[in-house]
mmCIF file as gemmi writes it, N, C-alpha and C atoms, coordinates in Angstrom:
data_model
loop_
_atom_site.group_PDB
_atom_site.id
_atom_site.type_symbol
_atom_site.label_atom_id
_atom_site.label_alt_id
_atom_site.label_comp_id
_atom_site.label_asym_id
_atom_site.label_entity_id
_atom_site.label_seq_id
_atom_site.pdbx_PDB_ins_code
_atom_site.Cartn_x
_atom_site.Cartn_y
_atom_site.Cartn_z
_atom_site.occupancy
_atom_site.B_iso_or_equiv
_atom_site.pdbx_formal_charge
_atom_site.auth_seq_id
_atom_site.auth_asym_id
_atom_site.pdbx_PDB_model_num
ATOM 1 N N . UNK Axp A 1 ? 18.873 28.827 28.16 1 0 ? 1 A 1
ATOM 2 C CA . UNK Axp A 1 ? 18.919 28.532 26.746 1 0 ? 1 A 1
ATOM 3 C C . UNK Axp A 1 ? 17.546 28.085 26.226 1 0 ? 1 A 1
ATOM 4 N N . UNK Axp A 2 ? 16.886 26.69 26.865 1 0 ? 2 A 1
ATOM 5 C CA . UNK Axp A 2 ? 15.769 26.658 26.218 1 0 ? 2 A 1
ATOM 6 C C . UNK Axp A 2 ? 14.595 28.288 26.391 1 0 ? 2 A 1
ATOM 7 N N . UNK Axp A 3 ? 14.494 28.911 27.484 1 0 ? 3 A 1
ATOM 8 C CA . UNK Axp A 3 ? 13.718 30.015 26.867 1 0 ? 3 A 1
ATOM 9 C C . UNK Axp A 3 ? 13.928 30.864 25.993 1 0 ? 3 A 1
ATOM 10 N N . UNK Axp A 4 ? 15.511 31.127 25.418 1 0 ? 4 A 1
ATOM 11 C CA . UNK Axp A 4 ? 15.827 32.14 24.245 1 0 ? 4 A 1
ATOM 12 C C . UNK Axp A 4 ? 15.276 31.373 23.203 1 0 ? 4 A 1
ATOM 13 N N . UNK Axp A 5 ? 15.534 30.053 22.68 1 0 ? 5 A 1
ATOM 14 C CA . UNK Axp A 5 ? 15.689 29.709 21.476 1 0 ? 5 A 1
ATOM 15 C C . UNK Axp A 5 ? 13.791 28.704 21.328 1 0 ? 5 A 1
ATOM 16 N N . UNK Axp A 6 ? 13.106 28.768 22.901 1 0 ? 6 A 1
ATOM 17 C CA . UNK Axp A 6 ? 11.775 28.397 22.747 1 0 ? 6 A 1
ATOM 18 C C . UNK Axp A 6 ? 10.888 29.833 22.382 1 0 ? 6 A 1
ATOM 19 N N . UNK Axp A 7 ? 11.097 30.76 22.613 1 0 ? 7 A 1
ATOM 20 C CA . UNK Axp A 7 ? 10.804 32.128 22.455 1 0 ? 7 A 1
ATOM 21 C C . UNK Axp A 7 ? 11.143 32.244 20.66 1 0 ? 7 A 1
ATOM 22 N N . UNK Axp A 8 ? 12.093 31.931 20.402 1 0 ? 8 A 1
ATOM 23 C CA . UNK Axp A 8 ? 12.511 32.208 19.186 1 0 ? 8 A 1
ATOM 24 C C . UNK Axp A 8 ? 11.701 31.37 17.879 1 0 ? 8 A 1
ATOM 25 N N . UNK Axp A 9 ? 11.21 30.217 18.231 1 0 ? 9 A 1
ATOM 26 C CA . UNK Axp A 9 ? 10.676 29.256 17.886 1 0 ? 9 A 1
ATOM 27 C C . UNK Axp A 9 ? 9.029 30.19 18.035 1 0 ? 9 A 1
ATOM 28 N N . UNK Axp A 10 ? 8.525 30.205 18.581 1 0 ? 10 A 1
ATOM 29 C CA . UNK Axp A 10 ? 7.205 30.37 18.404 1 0 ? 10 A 1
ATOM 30 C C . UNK Axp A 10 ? 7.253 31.414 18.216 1 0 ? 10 A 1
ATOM 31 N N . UNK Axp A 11 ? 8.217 32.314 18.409 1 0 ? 11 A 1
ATOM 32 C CA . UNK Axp A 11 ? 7.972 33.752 17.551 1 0 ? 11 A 1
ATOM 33 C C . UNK Axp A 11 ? 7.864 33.644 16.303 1 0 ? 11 A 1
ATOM 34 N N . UNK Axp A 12 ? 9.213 32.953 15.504 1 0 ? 12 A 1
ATOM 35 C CA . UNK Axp A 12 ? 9.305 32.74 14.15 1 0 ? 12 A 1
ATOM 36 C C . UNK Axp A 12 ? 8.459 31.602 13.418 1 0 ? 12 A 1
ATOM 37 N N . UNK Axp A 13 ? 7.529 30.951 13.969 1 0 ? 13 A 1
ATOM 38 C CA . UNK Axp A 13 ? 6.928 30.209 13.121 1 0 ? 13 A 1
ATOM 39 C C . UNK Axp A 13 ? 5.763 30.335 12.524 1 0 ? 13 A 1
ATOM 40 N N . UNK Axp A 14 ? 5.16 31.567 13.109 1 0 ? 14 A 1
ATOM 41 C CA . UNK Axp A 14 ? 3.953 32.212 12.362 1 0 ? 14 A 1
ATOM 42 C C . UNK Axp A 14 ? 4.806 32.967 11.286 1 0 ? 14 A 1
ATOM 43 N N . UNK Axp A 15 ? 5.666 33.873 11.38 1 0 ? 15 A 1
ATOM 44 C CA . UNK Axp A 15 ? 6.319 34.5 10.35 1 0 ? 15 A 1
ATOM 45 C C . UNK Axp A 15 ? 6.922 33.451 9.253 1 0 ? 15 A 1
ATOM 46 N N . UNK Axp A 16 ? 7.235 32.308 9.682 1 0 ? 16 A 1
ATOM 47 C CA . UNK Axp A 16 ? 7.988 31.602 8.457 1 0 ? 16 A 1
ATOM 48 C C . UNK Axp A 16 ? 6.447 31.321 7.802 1 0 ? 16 A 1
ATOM 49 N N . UNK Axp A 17 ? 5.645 30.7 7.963 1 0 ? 17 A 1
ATOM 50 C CA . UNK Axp A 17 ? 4.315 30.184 7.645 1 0 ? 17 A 1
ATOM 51 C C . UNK Axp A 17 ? 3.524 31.344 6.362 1 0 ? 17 A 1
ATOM 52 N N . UNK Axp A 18 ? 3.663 32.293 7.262 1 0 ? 18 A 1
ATOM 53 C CA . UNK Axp A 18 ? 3.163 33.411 6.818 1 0 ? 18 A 1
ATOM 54 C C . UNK Axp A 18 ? 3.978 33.978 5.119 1 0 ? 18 A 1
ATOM 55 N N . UNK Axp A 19 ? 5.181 33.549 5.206 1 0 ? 19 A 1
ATOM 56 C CA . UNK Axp A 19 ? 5.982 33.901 4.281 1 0 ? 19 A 1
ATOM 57 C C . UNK Axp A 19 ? 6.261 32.845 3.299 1 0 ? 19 A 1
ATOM 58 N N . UNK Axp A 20 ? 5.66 31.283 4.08 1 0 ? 20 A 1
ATOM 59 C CA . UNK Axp A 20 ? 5.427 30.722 2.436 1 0 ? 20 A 1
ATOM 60 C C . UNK Axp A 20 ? 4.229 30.87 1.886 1 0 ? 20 A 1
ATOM 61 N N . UNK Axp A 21 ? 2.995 30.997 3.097 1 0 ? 21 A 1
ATOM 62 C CA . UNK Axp A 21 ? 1.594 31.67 2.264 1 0 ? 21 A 1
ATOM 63 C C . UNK Axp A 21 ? 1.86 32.545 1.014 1 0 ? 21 A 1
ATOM 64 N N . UNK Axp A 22 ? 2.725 33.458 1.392 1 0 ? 22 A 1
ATOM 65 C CA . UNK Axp A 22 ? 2.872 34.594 0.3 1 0 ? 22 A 1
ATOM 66 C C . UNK Axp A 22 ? 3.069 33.984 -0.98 1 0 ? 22 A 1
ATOM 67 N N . UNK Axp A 23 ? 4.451 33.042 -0.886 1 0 ? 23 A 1
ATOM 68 C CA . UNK Axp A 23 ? 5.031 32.543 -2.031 1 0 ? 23 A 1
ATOM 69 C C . UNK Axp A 23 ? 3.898 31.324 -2.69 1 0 ? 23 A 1
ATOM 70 N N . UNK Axp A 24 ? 2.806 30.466 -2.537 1 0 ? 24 A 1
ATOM 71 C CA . UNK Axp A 24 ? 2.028 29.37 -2.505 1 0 ? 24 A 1
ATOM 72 C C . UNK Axp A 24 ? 1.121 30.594 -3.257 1 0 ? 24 A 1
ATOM 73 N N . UNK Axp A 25 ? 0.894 31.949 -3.062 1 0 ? 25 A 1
ATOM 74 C CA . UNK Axp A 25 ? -0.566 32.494 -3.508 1 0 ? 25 A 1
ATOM 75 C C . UNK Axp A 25 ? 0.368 33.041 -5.474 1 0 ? 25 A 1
ATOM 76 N N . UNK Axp A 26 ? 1.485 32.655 -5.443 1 0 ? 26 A 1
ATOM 77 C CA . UNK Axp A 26 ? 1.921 33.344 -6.693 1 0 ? 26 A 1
ATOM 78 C C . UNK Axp A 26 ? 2.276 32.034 -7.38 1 0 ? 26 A 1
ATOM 79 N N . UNK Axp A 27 ? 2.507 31.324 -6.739 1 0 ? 27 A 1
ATOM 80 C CA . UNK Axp A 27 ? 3.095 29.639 -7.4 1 0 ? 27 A 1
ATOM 81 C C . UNK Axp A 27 ? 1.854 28.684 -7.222 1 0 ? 27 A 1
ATOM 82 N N . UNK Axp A 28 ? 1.199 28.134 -8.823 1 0 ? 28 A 1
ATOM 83 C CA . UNK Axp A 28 ? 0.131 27.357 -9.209 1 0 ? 28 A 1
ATOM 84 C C . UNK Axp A 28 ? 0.331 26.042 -8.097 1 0 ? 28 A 1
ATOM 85 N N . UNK Axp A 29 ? 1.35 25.718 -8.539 1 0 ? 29 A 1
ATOM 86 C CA . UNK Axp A 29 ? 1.793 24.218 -7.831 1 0 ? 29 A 1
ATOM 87 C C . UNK Axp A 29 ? 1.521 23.928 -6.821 1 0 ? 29 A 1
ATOM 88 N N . UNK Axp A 30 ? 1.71 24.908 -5.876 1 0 ? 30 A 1
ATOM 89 C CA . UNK Axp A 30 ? 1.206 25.039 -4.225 1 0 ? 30 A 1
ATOM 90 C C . UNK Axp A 30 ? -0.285 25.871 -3.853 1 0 ? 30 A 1
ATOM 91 N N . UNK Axp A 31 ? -1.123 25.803 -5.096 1 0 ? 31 A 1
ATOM 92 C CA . UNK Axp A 31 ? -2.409 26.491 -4.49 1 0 ? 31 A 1
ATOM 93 C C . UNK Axp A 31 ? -3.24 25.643 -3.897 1 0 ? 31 A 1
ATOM 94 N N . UNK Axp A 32 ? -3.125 23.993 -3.67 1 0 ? 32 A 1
ATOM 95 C CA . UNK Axp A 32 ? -3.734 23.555 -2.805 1 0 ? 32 A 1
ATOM 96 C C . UNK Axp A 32 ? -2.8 23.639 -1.681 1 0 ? 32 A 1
ATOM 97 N N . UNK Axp A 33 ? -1.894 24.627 -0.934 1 0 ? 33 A 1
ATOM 98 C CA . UNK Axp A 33 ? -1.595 24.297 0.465 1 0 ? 33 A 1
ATOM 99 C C . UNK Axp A 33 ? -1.864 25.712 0.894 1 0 ? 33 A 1
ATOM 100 N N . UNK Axp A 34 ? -2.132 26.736 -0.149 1 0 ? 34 A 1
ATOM 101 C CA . UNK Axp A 34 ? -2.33 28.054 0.545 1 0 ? 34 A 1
ATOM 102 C C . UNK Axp A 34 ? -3.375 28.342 1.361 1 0 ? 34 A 1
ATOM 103 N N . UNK Axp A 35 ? -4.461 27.594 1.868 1 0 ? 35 A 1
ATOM 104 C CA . UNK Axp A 35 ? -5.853 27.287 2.212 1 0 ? 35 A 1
ATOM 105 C C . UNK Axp A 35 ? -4.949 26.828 4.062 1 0 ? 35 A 1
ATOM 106 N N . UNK Axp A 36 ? -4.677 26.144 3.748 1 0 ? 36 A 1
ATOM 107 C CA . UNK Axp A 36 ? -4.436 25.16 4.868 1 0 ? 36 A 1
ATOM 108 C C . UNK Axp A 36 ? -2.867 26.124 5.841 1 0 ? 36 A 1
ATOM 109 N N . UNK Axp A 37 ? -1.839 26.71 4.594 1 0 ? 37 A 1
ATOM 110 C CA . UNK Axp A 37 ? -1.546 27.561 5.164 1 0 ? 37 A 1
ATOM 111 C C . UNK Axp A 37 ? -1.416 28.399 6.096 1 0 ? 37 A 1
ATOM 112 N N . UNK Axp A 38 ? -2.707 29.682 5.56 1 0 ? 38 A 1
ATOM 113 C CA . UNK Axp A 38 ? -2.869 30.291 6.033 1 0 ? 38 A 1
ATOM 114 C C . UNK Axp A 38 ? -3.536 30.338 7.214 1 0 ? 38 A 1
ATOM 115 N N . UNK Axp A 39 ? -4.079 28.991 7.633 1 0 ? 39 A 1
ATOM 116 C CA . UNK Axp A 39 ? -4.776 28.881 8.635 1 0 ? 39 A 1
ATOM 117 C C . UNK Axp A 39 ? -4.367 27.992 9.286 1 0 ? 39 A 1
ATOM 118 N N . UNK Axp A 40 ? -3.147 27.827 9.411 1 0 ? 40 A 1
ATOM 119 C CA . UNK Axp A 40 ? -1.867 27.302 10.24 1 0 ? 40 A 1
ATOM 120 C C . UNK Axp A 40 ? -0.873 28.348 10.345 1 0 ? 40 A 1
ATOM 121 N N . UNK Axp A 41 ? -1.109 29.431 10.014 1 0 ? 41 A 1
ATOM 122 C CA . UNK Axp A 41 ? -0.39 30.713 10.767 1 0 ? 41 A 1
ATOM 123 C C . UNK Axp A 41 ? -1.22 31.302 11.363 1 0 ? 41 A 1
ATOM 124 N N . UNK Axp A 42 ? -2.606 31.508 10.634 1 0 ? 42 A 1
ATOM 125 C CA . UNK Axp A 42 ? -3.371 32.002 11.78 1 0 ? 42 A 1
ATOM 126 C C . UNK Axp A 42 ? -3.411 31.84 13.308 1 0 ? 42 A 1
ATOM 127 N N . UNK Axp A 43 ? -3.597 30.581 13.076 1 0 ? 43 A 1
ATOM 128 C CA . UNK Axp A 43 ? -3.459 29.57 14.268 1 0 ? 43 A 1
ATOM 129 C C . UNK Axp A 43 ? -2.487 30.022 15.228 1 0 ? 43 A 1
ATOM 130 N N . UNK Axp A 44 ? -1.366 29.401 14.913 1 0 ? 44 A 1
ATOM 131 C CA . UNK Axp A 44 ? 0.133 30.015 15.399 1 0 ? 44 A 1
ATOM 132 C C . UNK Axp A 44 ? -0.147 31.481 16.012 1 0 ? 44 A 1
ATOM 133 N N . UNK Axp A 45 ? -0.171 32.034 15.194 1 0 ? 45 A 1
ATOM 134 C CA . UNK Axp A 45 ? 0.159 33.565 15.77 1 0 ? 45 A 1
ATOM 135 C C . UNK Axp A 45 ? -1.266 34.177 16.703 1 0 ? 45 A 1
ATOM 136 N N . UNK Axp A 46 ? -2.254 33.403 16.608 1 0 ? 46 A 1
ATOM 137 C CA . UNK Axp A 46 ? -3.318 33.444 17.438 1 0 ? 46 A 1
ATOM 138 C C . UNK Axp A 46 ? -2.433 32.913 18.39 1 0 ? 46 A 1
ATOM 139 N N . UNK Axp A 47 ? -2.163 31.955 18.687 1 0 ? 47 A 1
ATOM 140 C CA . UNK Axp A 47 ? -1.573 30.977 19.82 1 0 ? 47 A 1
ATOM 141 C C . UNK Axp A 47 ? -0.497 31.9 20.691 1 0 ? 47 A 1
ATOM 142 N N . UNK Axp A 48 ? 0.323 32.463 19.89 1 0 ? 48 A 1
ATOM 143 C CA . UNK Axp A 48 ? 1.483 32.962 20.198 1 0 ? 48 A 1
ATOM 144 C C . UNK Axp A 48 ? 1.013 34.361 21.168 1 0 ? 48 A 1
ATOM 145 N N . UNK Axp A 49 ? -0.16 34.611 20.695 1 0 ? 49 A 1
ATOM 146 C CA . UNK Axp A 49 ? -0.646 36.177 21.689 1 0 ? 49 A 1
ATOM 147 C C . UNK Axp A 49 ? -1.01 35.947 22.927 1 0 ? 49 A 1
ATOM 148 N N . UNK Axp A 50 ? -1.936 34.379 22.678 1 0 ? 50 A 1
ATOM 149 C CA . UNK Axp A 50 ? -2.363 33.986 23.772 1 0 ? 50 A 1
ATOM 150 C C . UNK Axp A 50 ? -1.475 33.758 24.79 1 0 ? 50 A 1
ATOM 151 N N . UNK Axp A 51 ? -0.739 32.815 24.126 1 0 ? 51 A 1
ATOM 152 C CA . UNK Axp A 51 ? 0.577 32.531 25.275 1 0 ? 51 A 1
ATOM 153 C C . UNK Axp A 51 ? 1.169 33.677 26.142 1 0 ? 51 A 1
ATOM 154 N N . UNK Axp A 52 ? 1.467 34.726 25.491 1 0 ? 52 A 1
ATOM 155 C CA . UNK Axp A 52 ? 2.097 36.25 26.053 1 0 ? 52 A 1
ATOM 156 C C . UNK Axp A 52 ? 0.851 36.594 26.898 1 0 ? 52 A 1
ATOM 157 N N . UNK Axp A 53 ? -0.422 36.615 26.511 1 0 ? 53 A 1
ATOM 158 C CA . UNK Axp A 53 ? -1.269 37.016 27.73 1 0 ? 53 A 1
ATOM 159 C C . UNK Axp A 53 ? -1.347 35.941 28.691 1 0 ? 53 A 1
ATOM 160 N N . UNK Axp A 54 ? -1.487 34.699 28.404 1 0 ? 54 A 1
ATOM 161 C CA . UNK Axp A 54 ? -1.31 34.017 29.757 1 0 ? 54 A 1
ATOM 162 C C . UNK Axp A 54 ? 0.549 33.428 30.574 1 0 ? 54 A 1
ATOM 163 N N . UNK Axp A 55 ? 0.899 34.446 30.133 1 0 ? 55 A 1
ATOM 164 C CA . UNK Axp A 55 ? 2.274 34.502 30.741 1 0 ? 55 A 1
ATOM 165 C C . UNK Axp A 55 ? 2.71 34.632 32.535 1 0 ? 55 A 1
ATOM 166 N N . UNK Axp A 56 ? 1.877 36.293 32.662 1 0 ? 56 A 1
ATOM 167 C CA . UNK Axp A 56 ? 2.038 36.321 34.084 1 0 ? 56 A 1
ATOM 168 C C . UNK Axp A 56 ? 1.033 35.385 34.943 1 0 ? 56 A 1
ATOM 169 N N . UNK Axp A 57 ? 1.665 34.676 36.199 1 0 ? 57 A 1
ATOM 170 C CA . UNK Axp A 57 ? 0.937 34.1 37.396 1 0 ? 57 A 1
ATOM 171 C C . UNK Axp A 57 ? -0.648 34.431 37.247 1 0 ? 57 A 1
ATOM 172 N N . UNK Axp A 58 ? -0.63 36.045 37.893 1 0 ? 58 A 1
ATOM 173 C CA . UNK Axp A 58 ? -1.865 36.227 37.923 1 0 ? 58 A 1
ATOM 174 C C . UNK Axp A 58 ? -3.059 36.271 36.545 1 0 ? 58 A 1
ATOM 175 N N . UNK Axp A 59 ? -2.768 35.781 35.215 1 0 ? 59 A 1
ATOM 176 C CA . UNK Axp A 59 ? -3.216 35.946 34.325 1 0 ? 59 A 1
ATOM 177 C C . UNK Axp A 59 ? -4.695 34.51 34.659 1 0 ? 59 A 1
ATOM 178 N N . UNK Axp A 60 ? -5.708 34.871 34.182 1 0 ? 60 A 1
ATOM 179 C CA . UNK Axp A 60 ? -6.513 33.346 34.343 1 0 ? 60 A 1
ATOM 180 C C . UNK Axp A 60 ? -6.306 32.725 33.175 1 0 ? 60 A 1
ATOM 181 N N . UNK Axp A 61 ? -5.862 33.068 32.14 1 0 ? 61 A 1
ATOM 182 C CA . UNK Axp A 61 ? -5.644 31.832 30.573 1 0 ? 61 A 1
ATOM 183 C C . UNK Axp A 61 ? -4.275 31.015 31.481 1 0 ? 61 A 1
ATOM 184 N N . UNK Axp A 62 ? -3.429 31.678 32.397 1 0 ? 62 A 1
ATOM 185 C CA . UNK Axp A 62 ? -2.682 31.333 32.713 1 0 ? 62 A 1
ATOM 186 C C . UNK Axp A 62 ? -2.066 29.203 32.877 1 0 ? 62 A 1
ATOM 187 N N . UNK Axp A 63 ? -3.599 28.967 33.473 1 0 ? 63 A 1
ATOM 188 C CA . UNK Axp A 63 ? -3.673 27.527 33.833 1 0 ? 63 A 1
ATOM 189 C C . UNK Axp A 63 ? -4.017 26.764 31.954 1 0 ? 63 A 1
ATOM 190 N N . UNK Axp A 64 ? -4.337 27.597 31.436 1 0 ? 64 A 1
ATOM 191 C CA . UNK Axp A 64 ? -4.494 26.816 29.649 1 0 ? 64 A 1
ATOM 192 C C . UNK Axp A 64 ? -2.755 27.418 29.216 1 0 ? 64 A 1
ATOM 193 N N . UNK Axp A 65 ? -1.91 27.729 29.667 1 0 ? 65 A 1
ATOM 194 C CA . UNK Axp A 65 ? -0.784 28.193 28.863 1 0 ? 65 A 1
ATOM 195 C C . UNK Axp A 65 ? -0.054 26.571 27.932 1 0 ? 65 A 1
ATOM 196 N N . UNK Axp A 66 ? 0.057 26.073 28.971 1 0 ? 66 A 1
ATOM 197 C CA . UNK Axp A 66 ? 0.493 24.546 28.539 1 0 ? 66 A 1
ATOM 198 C C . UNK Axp A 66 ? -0.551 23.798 27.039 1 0 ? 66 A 1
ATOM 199 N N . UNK Axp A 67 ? -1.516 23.876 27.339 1 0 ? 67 A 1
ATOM 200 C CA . UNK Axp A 67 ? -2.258 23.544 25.997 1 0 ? 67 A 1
ATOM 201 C C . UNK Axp A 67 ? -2.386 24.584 24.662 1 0 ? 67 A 1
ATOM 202 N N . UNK Axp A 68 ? -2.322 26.05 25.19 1 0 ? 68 A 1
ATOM 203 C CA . UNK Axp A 68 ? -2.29 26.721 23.808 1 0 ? 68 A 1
ATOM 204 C C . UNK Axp A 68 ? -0.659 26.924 23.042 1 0 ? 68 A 1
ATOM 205 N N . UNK Axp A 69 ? 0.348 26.515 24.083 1 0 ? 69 A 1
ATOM 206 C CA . UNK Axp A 69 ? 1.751 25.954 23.331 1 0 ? 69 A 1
ATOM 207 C C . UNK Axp A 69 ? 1.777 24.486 23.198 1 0 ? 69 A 1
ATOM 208 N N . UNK Axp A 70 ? 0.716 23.864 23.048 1 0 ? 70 A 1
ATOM 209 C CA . UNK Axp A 70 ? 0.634 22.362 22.061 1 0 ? 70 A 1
ATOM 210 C C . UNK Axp A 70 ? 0 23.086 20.881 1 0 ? 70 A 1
ATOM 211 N N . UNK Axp A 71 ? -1.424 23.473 20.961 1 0 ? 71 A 1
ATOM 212 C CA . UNK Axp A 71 ? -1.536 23.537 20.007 1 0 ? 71 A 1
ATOM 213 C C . UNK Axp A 71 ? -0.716 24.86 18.699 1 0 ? 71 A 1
ATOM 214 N N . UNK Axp A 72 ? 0.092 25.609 19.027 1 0 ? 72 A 1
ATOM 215 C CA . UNK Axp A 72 ? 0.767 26.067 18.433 1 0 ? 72 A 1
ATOM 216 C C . UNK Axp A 72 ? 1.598 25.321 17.574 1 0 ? 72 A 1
ATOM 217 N N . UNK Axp A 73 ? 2.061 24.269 18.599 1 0 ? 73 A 1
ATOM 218 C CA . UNK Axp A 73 ? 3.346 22.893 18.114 1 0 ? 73 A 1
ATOM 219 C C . UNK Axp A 73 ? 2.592 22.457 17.058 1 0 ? 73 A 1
ATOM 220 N N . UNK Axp A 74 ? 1.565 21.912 17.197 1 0 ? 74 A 1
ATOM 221 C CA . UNK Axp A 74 ? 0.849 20.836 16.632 1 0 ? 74 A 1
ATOM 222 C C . UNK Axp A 74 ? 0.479 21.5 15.171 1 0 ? 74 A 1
ATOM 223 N N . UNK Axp A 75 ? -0.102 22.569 15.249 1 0 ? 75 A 1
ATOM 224 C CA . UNK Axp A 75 ? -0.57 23.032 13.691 1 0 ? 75 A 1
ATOM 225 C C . UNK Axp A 75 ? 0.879 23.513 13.166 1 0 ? 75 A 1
ATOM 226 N N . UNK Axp A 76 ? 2.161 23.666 14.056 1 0 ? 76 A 1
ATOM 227 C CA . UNK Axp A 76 ? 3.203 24.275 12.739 1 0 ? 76 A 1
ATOM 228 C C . UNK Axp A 76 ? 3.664 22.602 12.091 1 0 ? 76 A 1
ATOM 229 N N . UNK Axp A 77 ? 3.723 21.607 13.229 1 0 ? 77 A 1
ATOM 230 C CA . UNK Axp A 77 ? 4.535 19.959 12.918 1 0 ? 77 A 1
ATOM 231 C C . UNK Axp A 77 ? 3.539 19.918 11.686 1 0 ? 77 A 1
ATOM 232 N N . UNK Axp A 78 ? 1.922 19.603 11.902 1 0 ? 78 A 1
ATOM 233 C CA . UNK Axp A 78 ? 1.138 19.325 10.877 1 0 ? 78 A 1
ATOM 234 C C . UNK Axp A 78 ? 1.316 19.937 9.657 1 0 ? 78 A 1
ATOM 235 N N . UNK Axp A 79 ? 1.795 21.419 9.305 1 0 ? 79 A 1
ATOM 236 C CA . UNK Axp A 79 ? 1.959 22.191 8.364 1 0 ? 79 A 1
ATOM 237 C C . UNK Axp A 79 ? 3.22 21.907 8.001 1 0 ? 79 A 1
ATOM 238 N N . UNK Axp A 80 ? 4.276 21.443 8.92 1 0 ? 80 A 1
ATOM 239 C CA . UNK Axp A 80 ? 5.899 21.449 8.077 1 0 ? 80 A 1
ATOM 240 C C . UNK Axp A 80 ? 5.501 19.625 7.494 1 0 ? 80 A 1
ATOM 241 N N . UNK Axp A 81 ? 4.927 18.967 8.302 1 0 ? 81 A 1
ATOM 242 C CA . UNK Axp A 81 ? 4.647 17.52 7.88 1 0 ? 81 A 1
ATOM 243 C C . UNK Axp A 81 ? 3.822 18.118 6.244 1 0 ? 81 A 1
ATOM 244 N N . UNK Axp A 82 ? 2.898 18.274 5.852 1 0 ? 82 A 1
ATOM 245 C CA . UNK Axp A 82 ? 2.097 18.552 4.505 1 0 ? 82 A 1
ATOM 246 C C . UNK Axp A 82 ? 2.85 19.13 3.84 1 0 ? 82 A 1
ATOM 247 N N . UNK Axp A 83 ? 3.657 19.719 4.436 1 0 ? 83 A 1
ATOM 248 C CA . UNK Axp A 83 ? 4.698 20.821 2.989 1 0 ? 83 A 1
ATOM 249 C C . UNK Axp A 83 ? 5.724 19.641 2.681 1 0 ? 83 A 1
ATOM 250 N N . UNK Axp A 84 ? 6.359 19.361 3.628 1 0 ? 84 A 1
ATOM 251 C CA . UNK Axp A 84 ? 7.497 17.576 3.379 1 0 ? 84 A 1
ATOM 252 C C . UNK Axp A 84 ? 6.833 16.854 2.677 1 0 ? 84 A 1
ATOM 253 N N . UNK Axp A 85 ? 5.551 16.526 2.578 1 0 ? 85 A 1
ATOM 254 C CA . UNK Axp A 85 ? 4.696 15.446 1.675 1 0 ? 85 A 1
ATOM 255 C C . UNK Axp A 85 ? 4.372 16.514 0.759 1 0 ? 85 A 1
ATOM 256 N N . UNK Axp A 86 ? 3.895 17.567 0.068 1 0 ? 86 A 1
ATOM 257 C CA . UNK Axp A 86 ? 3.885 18.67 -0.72 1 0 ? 86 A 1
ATOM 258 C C . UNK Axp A 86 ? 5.13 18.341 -1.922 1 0 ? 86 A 1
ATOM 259 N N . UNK Axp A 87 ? 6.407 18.488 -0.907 1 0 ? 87 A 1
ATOM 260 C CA . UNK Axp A 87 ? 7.76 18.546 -1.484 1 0 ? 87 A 1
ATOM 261 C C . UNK Axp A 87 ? 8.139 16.991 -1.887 1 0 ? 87 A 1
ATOM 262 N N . UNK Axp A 88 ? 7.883 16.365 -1.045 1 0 ? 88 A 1
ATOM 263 C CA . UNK Axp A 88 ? 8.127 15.081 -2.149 1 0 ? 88 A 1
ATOM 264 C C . UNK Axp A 88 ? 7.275 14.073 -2.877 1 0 ? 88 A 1
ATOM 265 N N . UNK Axp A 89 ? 6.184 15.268 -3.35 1 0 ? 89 A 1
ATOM 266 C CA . UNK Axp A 89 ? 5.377 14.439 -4.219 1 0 ? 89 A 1
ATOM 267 C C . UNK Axp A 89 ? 6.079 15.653 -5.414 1 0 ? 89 A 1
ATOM 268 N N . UNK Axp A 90 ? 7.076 16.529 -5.625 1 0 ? 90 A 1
ATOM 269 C CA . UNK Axp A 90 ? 7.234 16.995 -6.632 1 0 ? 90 A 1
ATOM 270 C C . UNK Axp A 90 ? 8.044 16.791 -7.393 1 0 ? 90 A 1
């Protein structure tokens, strides 16, 4: 279970990210988070490739796999944390 729904998780969190970028570049209100955004999906989905290449044993990113799924964690928490403070300053 945790690998279906940890798989599912870092698959979908560049795509969710990515899909409020979209909505933040058409809505005034949120054009200071589209900056920060987009480069918290970048991030993510950079992260997320990496991870798949350092997947197999013999891979050498292999021994960084553990740190490039923090920092994946870390820039989506930081980005859902700024959108929660975003959302209730409105």
């Amino acid at each position: 279970m945790h690998g279906i729904f940890g798989a599912l998780v870092f698959a979908l969190s560049p795509i969710c990210t990515f899909i409020y970028w979209l909505r933040f570049r058409i809505d005034p209100k949120w054009e200071y988070l589209q900056k920060w955004t987009l480069i918290a999906a970048s991030i993510m989905l950079a992260t997320v490739v990496l991870m798949k290449i350092a997947q197999p044993q013999a891979s050498p990113l292999n021994v960084w796999a553990g740190i490039i799924q923090r920092c994946s964690l870390l820039s989506f928490y930081a980005w859902v944390f700024t959108f929660a403070l975003g959302l209730k300053k409105q």
